[in-house]
N, C-alpha and C positions, 0 to 999 in steps of 0.2 A: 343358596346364593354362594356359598364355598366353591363350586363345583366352576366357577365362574374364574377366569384366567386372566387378571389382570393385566398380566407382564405380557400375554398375548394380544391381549387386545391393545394393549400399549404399541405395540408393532401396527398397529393399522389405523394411529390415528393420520386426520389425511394430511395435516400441514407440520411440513417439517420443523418448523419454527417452535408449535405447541407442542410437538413431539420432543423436543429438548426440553421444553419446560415443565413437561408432564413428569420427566424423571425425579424432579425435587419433589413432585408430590408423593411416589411412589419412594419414595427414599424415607422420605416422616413419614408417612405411612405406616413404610416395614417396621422403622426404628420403635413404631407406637408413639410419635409425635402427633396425638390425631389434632388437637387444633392449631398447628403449622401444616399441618396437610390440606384443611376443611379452610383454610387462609388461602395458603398456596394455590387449590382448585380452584377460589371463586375467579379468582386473578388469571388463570390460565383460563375458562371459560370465558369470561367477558374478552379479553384479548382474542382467543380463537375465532371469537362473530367477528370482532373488527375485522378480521383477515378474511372472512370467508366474504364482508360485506365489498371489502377493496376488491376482491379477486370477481366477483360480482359486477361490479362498478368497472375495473377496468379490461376485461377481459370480455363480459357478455352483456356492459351498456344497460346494467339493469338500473331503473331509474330511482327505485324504492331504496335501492343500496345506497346510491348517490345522495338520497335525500336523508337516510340517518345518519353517512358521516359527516358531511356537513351538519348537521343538528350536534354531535361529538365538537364536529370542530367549534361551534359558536358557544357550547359548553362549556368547553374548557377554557376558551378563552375571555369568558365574563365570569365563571365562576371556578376559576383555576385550584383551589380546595375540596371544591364539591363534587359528592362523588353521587348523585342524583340519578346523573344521565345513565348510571352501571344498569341498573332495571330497568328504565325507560328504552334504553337499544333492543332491552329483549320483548319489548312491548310492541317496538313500530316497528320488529322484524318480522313478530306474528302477522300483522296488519297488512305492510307493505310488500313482503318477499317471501311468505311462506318456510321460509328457514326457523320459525319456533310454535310448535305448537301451543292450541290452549294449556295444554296439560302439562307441555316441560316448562313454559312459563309460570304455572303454582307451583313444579316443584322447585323450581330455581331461586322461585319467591323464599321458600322455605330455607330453600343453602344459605341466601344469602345472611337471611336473620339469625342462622346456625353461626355463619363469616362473624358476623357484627359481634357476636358473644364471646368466641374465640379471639377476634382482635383486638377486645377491648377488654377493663377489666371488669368483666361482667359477674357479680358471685351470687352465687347458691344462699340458700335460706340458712346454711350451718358458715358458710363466709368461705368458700373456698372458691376456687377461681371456678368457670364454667370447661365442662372438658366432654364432648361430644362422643359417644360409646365406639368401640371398635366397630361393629356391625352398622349404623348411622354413618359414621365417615366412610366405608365401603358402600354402603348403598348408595351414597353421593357420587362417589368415582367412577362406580358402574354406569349409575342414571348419564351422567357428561359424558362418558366412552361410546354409549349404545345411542345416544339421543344427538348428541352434537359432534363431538370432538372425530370420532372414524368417517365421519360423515361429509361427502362431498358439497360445497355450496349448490350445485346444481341440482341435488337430490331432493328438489319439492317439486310439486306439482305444478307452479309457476312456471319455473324454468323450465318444462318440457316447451312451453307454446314461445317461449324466445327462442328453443331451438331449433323448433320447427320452420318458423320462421325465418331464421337465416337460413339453414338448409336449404328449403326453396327459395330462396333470395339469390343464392350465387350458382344453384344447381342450370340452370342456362346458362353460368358463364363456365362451364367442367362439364356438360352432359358427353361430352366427348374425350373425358380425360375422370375416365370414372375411377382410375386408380388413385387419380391424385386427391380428387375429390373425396373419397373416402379416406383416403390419409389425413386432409382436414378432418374431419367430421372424429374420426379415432384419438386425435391429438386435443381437438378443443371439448369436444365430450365426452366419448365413450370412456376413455382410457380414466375417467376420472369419478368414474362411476361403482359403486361396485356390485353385488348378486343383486340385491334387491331396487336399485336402480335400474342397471341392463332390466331387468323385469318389467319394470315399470316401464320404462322407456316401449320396450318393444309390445307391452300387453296394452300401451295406449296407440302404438303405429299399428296396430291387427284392428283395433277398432276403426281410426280413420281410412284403412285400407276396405276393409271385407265389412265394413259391418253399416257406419255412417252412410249419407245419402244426402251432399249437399251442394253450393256452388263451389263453396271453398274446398269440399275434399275432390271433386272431380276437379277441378282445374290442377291439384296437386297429386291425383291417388299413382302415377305410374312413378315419379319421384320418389313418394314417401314409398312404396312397393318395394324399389331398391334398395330403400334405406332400411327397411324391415328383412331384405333377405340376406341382407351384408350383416345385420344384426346376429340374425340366426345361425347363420353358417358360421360367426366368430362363437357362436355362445350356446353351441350347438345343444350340450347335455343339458345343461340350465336351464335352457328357454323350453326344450322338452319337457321339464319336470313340471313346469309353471302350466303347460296345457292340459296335463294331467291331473294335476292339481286344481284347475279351473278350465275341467270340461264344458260348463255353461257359457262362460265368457266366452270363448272361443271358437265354439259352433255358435254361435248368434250370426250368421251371416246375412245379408244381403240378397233377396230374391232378384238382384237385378241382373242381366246375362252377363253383359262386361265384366260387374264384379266377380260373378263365378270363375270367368275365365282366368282372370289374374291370380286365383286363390288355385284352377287345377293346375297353373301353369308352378304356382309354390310346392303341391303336393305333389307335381311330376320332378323335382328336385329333393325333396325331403316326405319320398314316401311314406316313412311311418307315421308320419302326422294323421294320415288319414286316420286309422283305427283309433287317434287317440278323440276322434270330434262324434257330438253322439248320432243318434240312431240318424236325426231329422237335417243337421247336415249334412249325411251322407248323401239322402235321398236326394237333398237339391245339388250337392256335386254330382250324383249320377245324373242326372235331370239332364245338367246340362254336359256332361260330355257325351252321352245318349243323343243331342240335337248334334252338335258343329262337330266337323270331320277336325278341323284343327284343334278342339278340345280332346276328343276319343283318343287321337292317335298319340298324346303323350299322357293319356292318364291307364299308364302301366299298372298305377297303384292299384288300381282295379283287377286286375288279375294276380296269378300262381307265378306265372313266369311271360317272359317278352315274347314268345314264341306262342302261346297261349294267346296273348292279348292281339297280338298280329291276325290270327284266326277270326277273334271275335271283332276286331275292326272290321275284316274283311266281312263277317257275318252281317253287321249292322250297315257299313258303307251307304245299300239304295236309301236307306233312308235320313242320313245326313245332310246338312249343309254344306255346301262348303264356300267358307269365305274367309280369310287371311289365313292361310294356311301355311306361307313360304317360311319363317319362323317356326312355325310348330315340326315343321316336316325337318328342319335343321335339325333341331333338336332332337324329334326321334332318331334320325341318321346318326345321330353325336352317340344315342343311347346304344343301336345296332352293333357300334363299332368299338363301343367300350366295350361291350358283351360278343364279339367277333362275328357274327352277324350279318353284315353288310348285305350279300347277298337276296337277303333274306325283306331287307331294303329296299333293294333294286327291282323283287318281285313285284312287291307290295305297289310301286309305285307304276309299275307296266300294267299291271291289271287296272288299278285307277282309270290308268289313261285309258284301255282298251274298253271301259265302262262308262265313261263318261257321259252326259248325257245334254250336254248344252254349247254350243261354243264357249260361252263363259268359263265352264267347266273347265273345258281343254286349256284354257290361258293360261288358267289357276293353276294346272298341276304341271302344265308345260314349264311355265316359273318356279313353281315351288319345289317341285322334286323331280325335274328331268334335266334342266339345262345346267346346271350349278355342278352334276353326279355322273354328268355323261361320261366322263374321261377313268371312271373307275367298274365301269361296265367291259366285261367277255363279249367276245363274239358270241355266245350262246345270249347273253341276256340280249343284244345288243336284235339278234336275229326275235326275238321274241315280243319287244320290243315294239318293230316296224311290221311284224304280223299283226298285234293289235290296233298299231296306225291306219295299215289296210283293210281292217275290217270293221271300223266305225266309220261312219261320215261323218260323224259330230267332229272327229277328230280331223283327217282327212279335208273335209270339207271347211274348214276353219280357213277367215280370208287369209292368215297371217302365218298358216302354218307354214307355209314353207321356209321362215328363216330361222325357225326351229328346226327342221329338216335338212336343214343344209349343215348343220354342227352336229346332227345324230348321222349323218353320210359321211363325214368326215371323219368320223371315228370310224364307223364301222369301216372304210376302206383302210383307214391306218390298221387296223386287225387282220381285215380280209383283201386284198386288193381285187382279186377274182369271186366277188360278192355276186351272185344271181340275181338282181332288182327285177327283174322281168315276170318274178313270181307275186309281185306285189304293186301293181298300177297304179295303185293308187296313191301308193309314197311315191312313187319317180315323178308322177304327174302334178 
C-alpha cells in the first residue's frame, strides 16, 4: 500500500473544487493529524457526489441526479442540523445513477462511523480520545481517490446509454459536419473520461457495432461505427492493449455480411487489429472479403504487401461480387497513392472493366473506379484502357456507355490529339 502515490493521485482528482480541498486532508495527513484528516475526507467525499450529481443533472439531464439533489435540498431544509441524508445520497446514488457501488457504499459505511469517532469525543476503554491508526486513514484516502474522487461522473455504466443516446439524437443534425460533431462529442464526454472509461466507452461501441443484432443497433450501427473509429484513432495504443487483453470480447462478432463489412472496412484502417482477433474471427472476416469485390479490395490486411494483395485480388476477382464498390475503390486508390503506387491502380481497374461480365458490372466499375481517376491516367493507360473497351461487349455493348466514352475521348485526345480510333470500333461506335 506504501508503493501507492498519494500526491499523484492527488493530481487527477477530477473536480477542481475537491482538488482544493483534498489538499487540507493531505496536509493532516502528512502532519499525522489522522483524525482531522479521516474528518476532513468524509466532508470532501460527500461534497464531491454532490458535484458529480449537479454536473450530472445539469450537463447530461440525468434524472436520478436530479432526484437526490432535490432529496439534499428538502433535507436540509426540514432538518437543517441533520446530517442523515450524508449516507443516504450514497445509497440513492447506487440505486439511481450507478456512481456508487455496493461495495464502496459498505466501505464508506465504515469512514463514515471511523468520521463520527474522530468528530466527537469518542474514548477508548483506558479513556483516551479515539484516534484512527496511520495505515486506516490511508486506506481511507486511497479507497475515495481510486473509487470516487479521480473519477469522472460519467464513468458508470449508466451513463454510456444517455450518451449514446444523445449521440444519435443530433448525429442527423452534424452528419455533414463530422468535424464539429466530434468536437461535441470530445468536449461533452471523451475529454472527461479517463483509460479505463475510453475502454469501457469503446469495448461497449465494438459490441453494438460488430457484435449485437437488433432494431435499435441497425437503425444506429453506421453512427455508432464512426463514433467507435474516432474513438480508436484518438486512443490508439490504449484501445489496442484492451483487444489484446480481451481477445474473446472482441472477436465475438456477427455472422451477418453487412456487419462484416463495416468491421473489414475498420481493419482496412487499423491493420494490426487483425492478428490481434482469434483464429474464428478471422475465418469469418476472410469469409467475407473472399465473397464482395468491395470487401477484398481494401482488406490489405490480408496480405505481405499492397502489391501482393493487388495480385491476389486480381487472382480471386471471377469469383466475387460486385456491389457498392465506389467507396471501397476510393479508398484503395487513397491507399495506392500513399504507397506511390497509382499506376498500379489504374491497371487494376482496366482489367476489371476488360473482364467484366454483365452490364451491371460495367456501371459498377465505370462509377466506381474509372470516371472520378480518368484525369490521372497516361496515354499508355489511357490506350490500354479502350483496348479492353473493344474487346468486351458486356462493356461496349452497355446502353449508356457512351457518356462514359465521351470523358475517356476527351482525355485521351488532350494526351494524344492524332489518337488512331479506327483500331478500335467498337469504342468510336
Amino acid at each position: 500500500m506504501n508503493d501507492y502515490c498519494l500526491e499523484s493521485a492527488h493530481q487527477r482528482i477530477y473536480n477542481t473544487i475537491t482538488k482544493n480541498q483534498f489538499s487540507e486532508v493531505i496536509k493532516s495527513y502528512n502532519s499525522q493529524n489522522y483524525r482531522s484528516a479521516t474528518v476532513m475526507l468524509w466532508s470532501v467525499v460527500v461534497c464531491d457526489l454532490v458535484y458529480k450529481l449537479q454536473e450530472l443533472e445539469t450537463v447530461y439531464k440525468d434524472p436520478g441526479a436530479a432526484s437526490i439533489l432535490e432529496y439534499i435540498k428538502s433535507e436540509q431544509e426540514s432538518k437543517p442540523t441533520s446530517s442523515e441524508w450524508e449516507m443516504e445520497i450514497f445509497k440513492r446514488a447506487n440505486k439511481s445513477t450507478g456512481l456508487i457501488s455496493l461495495k464502496l457504499q459498505a466501505d464508506l459505511e465504515y469512514m463514515q462511523k471511523n468520521r463520527h469517532c474522530c468528530a466527537h469525543p469518542v474514548m477508548t476503554s483506558e479513556y483516551k480520545l479515539y484516534t484512527p491508526s496511520k495505515d486506516l486513514v490511508r486506506s481511507f484516502i486511497r479507497l475515495a481517490l481510486e473509487e470516487l474522487l479521480t473519477k469522472s461522473p460519467i464513468m458508470h455504466t449508466k451513463s454510456f446509454n444517455s450518451f449514446l443516446a444523445d449521440a444519435n439524437s443530433i448525429y442527423p443534425q452534424m452528419e455533414y459536419e463530422q468535424k464539429r460533431y466530434f468536437r461535441y462529442l470530445d468536449n461533452k464526454y471523451f475529454s472527461r473520461l479517463d483509460r479505463v472509461g475510453i475502454q469501457y466507452y469503446f469495448k461497449t461501441l465494438w459490441k453494438f457495432v460488430f457484435t449485437l443484432e437488433n432494431e435499435q443497433c441497425d437503425l444506429h450501427r453506421y453512427n455508432n461505427y464512426l463514433i467507435l473509429l474516432h474513438l480508436f484513432a484518438e486512443n490508439r495504443e490504449l484501445l489496442t492493449t484492451i483487444i489484446q487483453e480481451e481477445q474473446h470480447h472482441f472477436s465475438n462478432i456477427s455472422n451477418n455480411d453487412p456487419i462484416k463489412k463495416l468491421l473489414v472496412d475498420f481493419l482496412s484502417k487499423h491493420t494490426h487489429v487483425f492478428k490481434l482477433l482469434n483464429d474464428t474471427a478471422k475465418v469469418q472476416i476472410e469469409t467475407c472479403s473472399n465473397t464482395y469485390a468491395s470487401c477484398l479490395i481494401i482488406s490489405w490486411f490480408l496480405s505481405k504487401s499492397l502489391p501482393e494483395h493487388i495480385e491476389y485480388f486480381i487472382d480471386k476477382y471471377s469469383e466475387l461480387y460486385m456491389t457498392g464498390f465506389e467507396d471501397s475503390f476510393k479508398e484503395f486508390w487513397n491507399k495506392c497513392t500513399e504507397e506511390g503506387i497509382q499506376s498500379e491502380a489504374i491497371a487494376l481497374a482496366n482489367y476489371m472493366l476488360s473482364k467484366s461480365s454483365s452490364y451491371t458490372e460495367t456501371k459498377i466499375i465505370l462509377n466506381g473506379a474509372i470516371r472520378d481517376y480518368i484525369n490521372e491516367y497516361s496515354i499508355d493507360q489511357i490506350t490500354s484502357l479502350i483496348e479492353g473497351i473493344n474487346s468486351n461487349d458486356q462493356v461496349y455493348g452497355y446502353a449508356y456507355a457512351s457518356s462514359y466514352f465521351s470523358i475517356i475521348k476527351e482525355k485521351c485526345d488532350q494526351l494524344d490529339s492524332s489518337f488512331d480510333y479506327s483500331k478500335y470500333p467498337n469504342f468510336i461506335s
